[in-house]
TORKOL-4160 file (C-alpha; in steps of 0.2 Angstrom, whole numbers, padded with zeros to 4 digits, m for minus):
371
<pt num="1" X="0000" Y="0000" Z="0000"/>
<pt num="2" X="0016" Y="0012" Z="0003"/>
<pt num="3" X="0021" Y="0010" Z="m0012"/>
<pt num="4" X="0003" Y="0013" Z="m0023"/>
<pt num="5" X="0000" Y="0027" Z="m0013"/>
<pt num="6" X="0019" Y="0033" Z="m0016"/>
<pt num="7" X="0018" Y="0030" Z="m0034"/>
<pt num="8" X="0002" Y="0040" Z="m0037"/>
<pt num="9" X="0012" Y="0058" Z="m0034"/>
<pt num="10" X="0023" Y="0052" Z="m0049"/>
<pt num="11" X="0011" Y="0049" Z="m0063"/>
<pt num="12" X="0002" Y="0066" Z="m0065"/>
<pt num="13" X="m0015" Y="0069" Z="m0071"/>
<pt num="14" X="m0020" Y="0073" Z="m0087"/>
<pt num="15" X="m0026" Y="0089" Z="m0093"/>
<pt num="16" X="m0032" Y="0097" Z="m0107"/>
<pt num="17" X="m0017" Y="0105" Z="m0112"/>
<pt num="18" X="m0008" Y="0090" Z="m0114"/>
<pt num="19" X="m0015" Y="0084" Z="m0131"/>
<pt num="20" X="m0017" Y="0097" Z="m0138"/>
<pt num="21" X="0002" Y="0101" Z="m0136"/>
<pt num="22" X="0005" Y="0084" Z="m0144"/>
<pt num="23" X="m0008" Y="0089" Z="m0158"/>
<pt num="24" X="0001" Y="0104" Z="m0164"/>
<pt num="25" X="0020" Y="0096" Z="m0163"/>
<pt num="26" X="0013" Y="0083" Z="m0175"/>
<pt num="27" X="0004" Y="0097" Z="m0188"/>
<pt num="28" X="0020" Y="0104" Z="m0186"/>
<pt num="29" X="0031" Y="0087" Z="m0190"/>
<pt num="30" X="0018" Y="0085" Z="m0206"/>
<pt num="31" X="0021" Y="0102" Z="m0213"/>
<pt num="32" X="0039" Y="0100" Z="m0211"/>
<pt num="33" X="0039" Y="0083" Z="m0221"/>
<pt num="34" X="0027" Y="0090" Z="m0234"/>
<pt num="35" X="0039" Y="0104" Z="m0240"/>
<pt num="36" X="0049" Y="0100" Z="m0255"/>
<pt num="37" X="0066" Y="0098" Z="m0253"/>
<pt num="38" X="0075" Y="0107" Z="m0271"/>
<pt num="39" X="0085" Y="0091" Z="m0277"/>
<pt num="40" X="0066" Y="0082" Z="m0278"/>
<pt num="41" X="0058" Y="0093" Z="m0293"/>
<pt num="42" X="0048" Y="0087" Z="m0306"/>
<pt num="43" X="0048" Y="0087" Z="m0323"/>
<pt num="44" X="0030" Y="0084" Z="m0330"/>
<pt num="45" X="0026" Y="0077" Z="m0311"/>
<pt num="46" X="0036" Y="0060" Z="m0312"/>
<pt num="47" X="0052" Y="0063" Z="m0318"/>
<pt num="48" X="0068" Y="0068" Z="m0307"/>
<pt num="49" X="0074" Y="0086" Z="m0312"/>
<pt num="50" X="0090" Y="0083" Z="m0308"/>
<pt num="51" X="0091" Y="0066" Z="m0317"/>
<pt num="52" X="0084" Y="0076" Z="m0334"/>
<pt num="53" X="0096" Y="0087" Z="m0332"/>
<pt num="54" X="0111" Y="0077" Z="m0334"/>
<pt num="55" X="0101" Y="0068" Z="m0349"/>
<pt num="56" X="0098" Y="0081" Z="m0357"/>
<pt num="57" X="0117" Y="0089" Z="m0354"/>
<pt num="58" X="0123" Y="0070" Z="m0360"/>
<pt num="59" X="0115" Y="0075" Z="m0376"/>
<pt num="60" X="0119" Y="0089" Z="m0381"/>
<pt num="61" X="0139" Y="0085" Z="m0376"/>
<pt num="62" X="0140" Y="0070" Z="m0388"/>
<pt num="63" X="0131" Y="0079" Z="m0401"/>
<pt num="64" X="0141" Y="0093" Z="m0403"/>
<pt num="65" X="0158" Y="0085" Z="m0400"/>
<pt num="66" X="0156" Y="0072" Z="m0414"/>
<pt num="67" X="0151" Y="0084" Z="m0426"/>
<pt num="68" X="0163" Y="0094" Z="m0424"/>
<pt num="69" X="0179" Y="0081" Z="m0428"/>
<pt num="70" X="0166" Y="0072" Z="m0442"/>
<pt num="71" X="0180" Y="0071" Z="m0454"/>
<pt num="72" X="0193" Y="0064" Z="m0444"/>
<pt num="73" X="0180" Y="0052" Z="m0437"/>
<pt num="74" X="0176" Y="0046" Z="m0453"/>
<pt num="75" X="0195" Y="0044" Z="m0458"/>
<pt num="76" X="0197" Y="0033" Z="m0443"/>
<pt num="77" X="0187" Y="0021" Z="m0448"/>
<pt num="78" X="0192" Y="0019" Z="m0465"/>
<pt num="79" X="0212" Y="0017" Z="m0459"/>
<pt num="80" X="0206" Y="0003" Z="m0448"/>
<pt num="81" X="0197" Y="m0008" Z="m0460"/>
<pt num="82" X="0207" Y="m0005" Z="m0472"/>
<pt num="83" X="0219" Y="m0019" Z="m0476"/>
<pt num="84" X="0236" Y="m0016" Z="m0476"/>
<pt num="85" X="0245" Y="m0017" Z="m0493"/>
<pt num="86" X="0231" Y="m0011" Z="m0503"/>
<pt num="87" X="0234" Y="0001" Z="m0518"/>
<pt num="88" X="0218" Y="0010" Z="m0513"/>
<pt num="89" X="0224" Y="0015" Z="m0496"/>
<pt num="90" X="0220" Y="0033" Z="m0488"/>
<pt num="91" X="0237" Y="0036" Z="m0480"/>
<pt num="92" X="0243" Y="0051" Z="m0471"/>
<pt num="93" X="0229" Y="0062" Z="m0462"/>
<pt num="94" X="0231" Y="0076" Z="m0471"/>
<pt num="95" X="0232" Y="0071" Z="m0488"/>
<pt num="96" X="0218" Y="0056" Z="m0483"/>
<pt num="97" X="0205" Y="0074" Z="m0479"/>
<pt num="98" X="0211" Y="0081" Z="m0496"/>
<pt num="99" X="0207" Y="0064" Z="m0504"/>
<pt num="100" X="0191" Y="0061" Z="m0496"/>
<pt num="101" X="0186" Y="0084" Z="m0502"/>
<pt num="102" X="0190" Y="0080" Z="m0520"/>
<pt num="103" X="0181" Y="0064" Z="m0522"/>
<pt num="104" X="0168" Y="0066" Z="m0510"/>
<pt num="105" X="0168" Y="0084" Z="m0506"/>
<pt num="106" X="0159" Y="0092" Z="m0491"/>
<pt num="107" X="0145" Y="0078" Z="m0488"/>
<pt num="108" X="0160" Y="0065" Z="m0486"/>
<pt num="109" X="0168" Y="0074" Z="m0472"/>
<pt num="110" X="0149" Y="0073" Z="m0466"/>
<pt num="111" X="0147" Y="0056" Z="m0472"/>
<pt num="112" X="0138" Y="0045" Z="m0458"/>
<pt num="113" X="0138" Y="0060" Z="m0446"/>
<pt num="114" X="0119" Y="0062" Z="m0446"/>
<pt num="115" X="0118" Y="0042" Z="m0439"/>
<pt num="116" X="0132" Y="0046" Z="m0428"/>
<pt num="117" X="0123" Y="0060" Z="m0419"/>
<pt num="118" X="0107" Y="0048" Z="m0418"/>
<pt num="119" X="0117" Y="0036" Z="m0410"/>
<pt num="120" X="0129" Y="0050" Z="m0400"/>
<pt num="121" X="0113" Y="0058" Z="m0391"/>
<pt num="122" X="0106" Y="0042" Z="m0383"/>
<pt num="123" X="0123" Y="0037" Z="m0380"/>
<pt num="124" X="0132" Y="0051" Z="m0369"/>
<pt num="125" X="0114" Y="0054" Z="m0362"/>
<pt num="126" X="0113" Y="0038" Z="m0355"/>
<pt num="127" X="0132" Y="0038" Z="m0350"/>
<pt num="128" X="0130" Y="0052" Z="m0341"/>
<pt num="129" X="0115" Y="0050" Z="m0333"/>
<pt num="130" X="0121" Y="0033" Z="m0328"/>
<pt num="131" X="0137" Y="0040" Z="m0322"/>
<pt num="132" X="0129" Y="0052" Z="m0311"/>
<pt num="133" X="0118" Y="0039" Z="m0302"/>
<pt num="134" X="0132" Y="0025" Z="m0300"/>
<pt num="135" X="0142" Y="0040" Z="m0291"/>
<pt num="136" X="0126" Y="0042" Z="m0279"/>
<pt num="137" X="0126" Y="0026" Z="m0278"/>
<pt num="138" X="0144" Y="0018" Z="m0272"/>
<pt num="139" X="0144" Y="0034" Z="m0259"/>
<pt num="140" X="0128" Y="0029" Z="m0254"/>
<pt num="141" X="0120" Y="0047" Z="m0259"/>
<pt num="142" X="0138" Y="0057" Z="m0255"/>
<pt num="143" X="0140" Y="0048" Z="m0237"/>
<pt num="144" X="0155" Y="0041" Z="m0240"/>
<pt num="145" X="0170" Y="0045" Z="m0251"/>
<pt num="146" X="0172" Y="0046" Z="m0268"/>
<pt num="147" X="0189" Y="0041" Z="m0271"/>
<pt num="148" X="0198" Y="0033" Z="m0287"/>
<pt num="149" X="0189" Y="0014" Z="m0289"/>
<pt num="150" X="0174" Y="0021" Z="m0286"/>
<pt num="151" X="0175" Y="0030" Z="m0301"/>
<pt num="152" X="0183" Y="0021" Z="m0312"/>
<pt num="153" X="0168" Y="0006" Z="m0307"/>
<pt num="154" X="0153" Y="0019" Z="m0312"/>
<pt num="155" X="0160" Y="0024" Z="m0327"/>
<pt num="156" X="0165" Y="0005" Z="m0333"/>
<pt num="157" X="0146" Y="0001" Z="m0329"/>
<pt num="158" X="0139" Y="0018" Z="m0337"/>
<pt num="159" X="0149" Y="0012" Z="m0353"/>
<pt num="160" X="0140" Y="m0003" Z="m0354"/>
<pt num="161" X="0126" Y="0003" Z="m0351"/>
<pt num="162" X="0126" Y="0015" Z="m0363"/>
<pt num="163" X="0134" Y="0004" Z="m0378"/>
<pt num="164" X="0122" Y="m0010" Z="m0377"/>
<pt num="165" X="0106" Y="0003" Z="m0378"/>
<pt num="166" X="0113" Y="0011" Z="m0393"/>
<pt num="167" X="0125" Y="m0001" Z="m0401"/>
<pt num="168" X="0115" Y="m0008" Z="m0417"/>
<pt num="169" X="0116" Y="0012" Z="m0421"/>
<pt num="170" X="0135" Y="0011" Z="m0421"/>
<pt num="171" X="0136" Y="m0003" Z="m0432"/>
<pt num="172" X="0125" Y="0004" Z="m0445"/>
<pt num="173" X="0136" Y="0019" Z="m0443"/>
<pt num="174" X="0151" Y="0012" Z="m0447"/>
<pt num="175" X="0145" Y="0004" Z="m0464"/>
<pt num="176" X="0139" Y="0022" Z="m0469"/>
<pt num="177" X="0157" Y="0029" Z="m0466"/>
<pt num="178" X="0165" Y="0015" Z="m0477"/>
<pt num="179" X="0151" Y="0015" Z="m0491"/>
<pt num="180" X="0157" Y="0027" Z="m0501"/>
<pt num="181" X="0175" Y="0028" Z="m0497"/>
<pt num="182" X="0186" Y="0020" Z="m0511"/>
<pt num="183" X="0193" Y="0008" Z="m0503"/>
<pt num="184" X="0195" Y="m0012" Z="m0506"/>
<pt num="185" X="0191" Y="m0026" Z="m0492"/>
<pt num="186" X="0200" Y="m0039" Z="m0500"/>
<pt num="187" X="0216" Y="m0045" Z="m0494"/>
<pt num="188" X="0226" Y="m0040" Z="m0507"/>
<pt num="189" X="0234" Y="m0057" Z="m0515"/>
<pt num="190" X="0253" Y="m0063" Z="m0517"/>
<pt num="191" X="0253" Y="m0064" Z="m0535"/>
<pt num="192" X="0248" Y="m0045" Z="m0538"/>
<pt num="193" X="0246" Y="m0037" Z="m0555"/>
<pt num="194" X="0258" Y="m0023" Z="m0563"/>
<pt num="195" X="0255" Y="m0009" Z="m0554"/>
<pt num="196" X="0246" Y="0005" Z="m0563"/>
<pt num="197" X="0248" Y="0025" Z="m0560"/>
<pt num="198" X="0235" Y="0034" Z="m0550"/>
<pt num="199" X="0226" Y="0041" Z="m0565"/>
<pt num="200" X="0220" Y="0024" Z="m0569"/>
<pt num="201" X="0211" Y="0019" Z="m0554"/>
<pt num="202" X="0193" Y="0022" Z="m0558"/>
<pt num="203" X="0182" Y="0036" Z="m0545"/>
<pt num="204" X="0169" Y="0024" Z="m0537"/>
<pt num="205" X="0153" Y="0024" Z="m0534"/>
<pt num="206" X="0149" Y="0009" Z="m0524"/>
<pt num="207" X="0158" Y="0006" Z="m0506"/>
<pt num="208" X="0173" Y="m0001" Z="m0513"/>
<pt num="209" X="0186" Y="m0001" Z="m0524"/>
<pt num="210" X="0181" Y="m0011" Z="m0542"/>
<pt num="211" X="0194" Y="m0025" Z="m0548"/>
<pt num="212" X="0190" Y="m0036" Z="m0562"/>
<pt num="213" X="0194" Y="m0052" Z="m0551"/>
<pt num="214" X="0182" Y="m0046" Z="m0539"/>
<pt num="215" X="0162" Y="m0042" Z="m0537"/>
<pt num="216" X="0160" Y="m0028" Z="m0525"/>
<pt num="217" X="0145" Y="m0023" Z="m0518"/>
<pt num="218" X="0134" Y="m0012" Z="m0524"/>
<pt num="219" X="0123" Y="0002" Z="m0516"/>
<pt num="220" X="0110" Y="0007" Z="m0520"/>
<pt num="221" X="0103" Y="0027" Z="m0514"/>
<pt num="222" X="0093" Y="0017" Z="m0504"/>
<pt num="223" X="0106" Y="0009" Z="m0495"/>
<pt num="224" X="0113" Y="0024" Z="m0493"/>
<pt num="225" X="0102" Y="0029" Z="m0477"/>
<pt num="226" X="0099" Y="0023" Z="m0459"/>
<pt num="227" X="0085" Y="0014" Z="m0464"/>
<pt num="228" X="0092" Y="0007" Z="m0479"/>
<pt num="229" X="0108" Y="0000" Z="m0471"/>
<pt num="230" X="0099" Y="m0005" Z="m0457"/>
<pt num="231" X="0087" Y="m0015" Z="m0468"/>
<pt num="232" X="0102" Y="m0020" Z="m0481"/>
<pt num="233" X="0110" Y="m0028" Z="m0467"/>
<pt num="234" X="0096" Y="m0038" Z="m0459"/>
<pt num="235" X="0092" Y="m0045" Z="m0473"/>
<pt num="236" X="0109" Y="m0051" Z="m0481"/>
<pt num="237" X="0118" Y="m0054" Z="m0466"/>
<pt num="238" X="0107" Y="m0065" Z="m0453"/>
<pt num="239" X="0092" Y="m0054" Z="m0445"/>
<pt num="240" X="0093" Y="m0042" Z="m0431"/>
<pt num="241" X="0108" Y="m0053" Z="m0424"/>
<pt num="242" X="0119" Y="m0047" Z="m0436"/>
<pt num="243" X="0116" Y="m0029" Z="m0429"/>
<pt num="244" X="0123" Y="m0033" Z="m0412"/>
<pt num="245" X="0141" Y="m0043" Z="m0420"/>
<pt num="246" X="0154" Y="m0035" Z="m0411"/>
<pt num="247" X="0146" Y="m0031" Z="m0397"/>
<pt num="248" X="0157" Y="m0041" Z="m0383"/>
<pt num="249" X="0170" Y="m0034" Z="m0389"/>
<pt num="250" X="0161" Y="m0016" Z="m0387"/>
<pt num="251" X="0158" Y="m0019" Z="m0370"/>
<pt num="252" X="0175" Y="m0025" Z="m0366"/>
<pt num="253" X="0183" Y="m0008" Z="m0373"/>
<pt num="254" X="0171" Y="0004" Z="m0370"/>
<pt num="255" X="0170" Y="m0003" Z="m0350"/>
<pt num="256" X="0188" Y="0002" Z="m0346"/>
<pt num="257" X="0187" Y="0018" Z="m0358"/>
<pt num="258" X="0175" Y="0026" Z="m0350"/>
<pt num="259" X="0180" Y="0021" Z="m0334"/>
<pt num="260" X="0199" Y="0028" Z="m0338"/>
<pt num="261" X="0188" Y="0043" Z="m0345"/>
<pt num="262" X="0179" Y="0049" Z="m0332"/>
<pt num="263" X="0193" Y="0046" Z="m0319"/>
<pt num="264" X="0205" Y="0052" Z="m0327"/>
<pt num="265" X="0194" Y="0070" Z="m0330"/>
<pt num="266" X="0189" Y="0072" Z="m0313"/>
<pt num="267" X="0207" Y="0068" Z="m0306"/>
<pt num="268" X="0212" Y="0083" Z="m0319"/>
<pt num="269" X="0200" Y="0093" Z="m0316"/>
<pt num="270" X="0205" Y="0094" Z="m0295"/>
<pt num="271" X="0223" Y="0098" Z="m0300"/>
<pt num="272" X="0221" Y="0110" Z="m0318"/>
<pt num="273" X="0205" Y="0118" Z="m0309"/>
<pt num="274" X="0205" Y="0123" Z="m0292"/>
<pt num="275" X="0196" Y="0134" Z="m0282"/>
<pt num="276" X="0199" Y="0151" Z="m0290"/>
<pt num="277" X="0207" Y="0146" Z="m0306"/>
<pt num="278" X="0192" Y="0139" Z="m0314"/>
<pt num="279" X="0194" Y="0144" Z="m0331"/>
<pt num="280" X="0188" Y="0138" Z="m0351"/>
<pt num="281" X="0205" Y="0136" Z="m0356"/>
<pt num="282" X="0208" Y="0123" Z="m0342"/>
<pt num="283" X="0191" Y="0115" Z="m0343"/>
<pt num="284" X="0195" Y="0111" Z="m0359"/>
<pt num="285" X="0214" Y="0107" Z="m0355"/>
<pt num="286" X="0207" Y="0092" Z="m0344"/>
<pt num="287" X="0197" Y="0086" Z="m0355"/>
<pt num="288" X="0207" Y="0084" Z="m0368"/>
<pt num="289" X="0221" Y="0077" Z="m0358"/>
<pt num="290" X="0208" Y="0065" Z="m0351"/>
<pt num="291" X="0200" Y="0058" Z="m0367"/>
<pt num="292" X="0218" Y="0057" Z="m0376"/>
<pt num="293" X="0225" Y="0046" Z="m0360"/>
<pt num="294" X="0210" Y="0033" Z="m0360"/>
<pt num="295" X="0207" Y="0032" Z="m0377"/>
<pt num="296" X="0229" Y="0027" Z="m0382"/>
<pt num="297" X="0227" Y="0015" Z="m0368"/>
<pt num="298" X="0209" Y="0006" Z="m0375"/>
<pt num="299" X="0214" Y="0009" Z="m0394"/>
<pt num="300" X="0215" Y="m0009" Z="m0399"/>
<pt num="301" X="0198" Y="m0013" Z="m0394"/>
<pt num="302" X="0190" Y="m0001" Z="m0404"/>
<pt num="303" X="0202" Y="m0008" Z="m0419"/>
<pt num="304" X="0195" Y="m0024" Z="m0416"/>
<pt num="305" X="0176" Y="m0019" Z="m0413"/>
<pt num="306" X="0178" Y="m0010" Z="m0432"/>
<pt num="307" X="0184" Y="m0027" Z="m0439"/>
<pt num="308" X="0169" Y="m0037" Z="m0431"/>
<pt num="309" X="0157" Y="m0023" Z="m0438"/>
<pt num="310" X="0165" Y="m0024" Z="m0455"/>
<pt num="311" X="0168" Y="m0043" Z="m0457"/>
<pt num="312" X="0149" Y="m0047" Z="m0463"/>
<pt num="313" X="0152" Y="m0035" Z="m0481"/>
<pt num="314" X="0151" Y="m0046" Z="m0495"/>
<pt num="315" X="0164" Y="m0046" Z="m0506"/>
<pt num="316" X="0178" Y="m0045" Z="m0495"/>
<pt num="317" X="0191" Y="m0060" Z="m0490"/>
<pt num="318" X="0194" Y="m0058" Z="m0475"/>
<pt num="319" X="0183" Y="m0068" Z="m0461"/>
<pt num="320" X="0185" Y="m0069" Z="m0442"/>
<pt num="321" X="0179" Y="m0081" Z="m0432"/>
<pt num="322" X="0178" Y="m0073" Z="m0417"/>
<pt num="323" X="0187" Y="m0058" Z="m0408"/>
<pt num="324" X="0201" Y="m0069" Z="m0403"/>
<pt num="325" X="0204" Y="m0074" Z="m0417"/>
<pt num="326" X="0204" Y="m0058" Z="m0426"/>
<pt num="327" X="0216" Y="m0051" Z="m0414"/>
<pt num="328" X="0227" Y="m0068" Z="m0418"/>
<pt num="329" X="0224" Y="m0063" Z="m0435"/>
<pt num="330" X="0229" Y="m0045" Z="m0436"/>
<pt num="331" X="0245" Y="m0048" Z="m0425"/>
<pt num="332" X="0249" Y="m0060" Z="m0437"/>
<pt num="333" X="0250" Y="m0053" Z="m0452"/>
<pt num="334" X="0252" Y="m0035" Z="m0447"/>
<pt num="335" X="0258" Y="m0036" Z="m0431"/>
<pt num="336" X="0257" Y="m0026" Z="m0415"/>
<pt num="337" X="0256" Y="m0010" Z="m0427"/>
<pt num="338" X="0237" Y="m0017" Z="m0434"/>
<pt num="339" X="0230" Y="m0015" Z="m0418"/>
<pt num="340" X="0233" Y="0004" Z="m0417"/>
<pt num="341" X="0231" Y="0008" Z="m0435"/>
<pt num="342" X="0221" Y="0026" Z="m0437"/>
<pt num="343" X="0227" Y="0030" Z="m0420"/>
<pt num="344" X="0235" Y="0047" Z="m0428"/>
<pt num="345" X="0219" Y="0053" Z="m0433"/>
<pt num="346" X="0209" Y="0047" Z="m0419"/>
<pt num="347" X="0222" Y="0057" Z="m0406"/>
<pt num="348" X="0219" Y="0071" Z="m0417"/>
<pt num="349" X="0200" Y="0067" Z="m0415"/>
<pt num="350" X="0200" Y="0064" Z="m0397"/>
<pt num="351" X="0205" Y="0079" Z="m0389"/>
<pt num="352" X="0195" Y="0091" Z="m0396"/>
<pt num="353" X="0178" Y="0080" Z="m0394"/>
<pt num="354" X="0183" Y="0073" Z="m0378"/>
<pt num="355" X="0186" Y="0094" Z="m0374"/>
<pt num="356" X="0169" Y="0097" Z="m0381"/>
<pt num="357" X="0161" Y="0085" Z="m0372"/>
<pt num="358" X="0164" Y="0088" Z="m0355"/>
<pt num="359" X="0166" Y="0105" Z="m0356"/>
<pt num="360" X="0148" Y="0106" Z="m0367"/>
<pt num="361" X="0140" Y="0095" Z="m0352"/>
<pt num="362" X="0147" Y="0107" Z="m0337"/>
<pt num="363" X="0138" Y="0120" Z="m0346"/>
<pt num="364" X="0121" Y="0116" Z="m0349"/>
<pt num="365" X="0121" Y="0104" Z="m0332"/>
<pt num="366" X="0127" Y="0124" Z="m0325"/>
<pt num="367" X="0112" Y="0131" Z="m0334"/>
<pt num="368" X="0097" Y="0119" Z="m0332"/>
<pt num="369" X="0101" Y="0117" Z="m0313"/>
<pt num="370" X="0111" Y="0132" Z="m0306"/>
<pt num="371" X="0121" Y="0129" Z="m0292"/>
């Protein structure tokens, strides 16, 4: 009974103020948890403003960056399917660009740019965006550090990513770069004819160079479009499979590219542009230097993606099984050299699209969400 009658004086009554207390700090905690914090805004009521930001940012990069090194795009492509030995060659950079003016003139510098910016766009979209998010990700939303691996793993994952969604565009791409250049896919033979002077060697019209030993393909205007290629190439070469040969190979150059890429450019960016001396001629010196580093070190992937993409074209003699046994193939008859053929030209390519690129995507990111 003591202790009832002590314990009573401890627990006291209720009054009416009590509740209502409790009522308003919970109004309160609701209005707190209904104001919009500024990194959830809408676009259209459903879509993250921030994540259509770096979308739209990804775009617009790629975009700009390709089209503006078109020509030496092209050119690269052409010096790596090209097979060595072949009287038809485009050798040197320079004189390759004069070449490809007189025969081709402004539309082949532009030559497959137009499917090269349909695939660009989705591409660095996607890469960016995916980039973004793998960041948030591995730092679990920036509570821990984002240090070195961490990037180089989102940016390998945001390279796949993005190749496997746009990749049937980049093969079609690649066919319209070589269509019209005159060049021949046939390995040229031991026994080889007299050689005859420049002047004889007829312009073409169709994809390759024309031999009387050999029936090229032909293309038709037709052909000669997205649709057309895309089409061409389903039909003759083994259905929408075909569109995806090459990929593995993609994936396992484009993974550590990016990842080298993105690395690379932030690790620059930290030292070329610190607080204070933030400048465009630095921006774009970091990316530059960033896109020339990972591309040298990945180049004989993308050699050996070019040659899976090409190695369907009828008419040409050379076959690959596989991407080993291309790689086997090209060291052996060409040696370490084949697998970083065209990397002149893509050097020269690189650095100002890879410039472009991130210093194109820091600007519209700056201007569609201020800081």
């Amino acid at each position: 009974m003591t202790l009832s009658s002590s314990a009573a004086p401890s627990s006291p009554p209720p009054t009416a103020s009590t509740p209502a207390k409790a009522s308003q700090s919970e109004e309160r905690e609701v209005q707190q948890a209904q104001v919009p914090l500024p990194s959830k805004k809408l676009f259209f009521g459903f879509l993250p403003q921030e994540s259509v930001s770096y979308f739209i940012s990804g775009g617009v990069a790629g975009a700009a960056s390709r089209t503006v090194v078109s020509p030496l795009e092209r050119l690269k492509i052409i010096q790596q399917v090209q097979p060595s030995g072949s009287n038809s060659q485009y050798k040197g950079v320079w004189r390759s660009l004069v070449r490809m003016w007189q025969e081709e003139g402004f539309k082949g510098f532009m030559r497959g740019n137009g499917i090269n910016c349909l695939r660009i766009i989705p591409y660095s979209a996607v890469q960016f965006t995916a980039y973004e998010q793998l960041k948030k990700v591995f730092t679990r939303h920036g509570s821990e550090e984002l240090n070195t691996p961490k990037r180089l793993a989102s940016g390998a994952l945001a390279g796949i990513i993005s190749v496997c969604t746009t990749y049937p565009l980049d093969l079609v791409r690649s066919r319209l770069s070589i269509a019209t250049a005159s060049i021949d896919l046939v390995a040229p033979a031991v026994d080889v004819a007299p050689k005859t002077s420049s002047a004889s060697i007829p312009k073409l019209v169709s994809a390759f160079h024309t031999t009387a030993s050999a029936a090229l393909p032909q293309y038709t205007q037709a052909d000669l479009t997205v649709k057309g290629m895309t089409m061409k190439v389903v039909r003759e070469e083994g259905g929408v499979r075909a569109l995806y040969r090459g990929v593995g190979t993609t994936a396992m150059g484009v993974a550590p590219y990016v990842g080298l890429n993105f690395a690379a450019y932030e690790f620059l960016r930290a030292s070329i542009t610190p607080p204070g001396k933030s400048n465009t001629t630095r921006k774009l010196a970091c990316g530059a230097l960033a896109g020339s580093i990972s591309q040298t070190l990945t180049y004989p992937f993308d050699v050996l993606r070019r040659k899976m993409q090409v190695i369907g074209i009828q008419g040409g003699s050379i076959k690959y099984n596989g991407a080993l046994d291309a790689l086997q193939s090209i060291v052996r008859t060409e040696g370490i050299a084949g697998l970083y053929r065209g990397l002149w030209p893509n050097l020269l390519k690189v650095a100002p699209s890879a410039a472009t690129a991130f210093f194109t995507y820091e600007l519209v990111k700056e201007f569609l969400v201020p800081p």
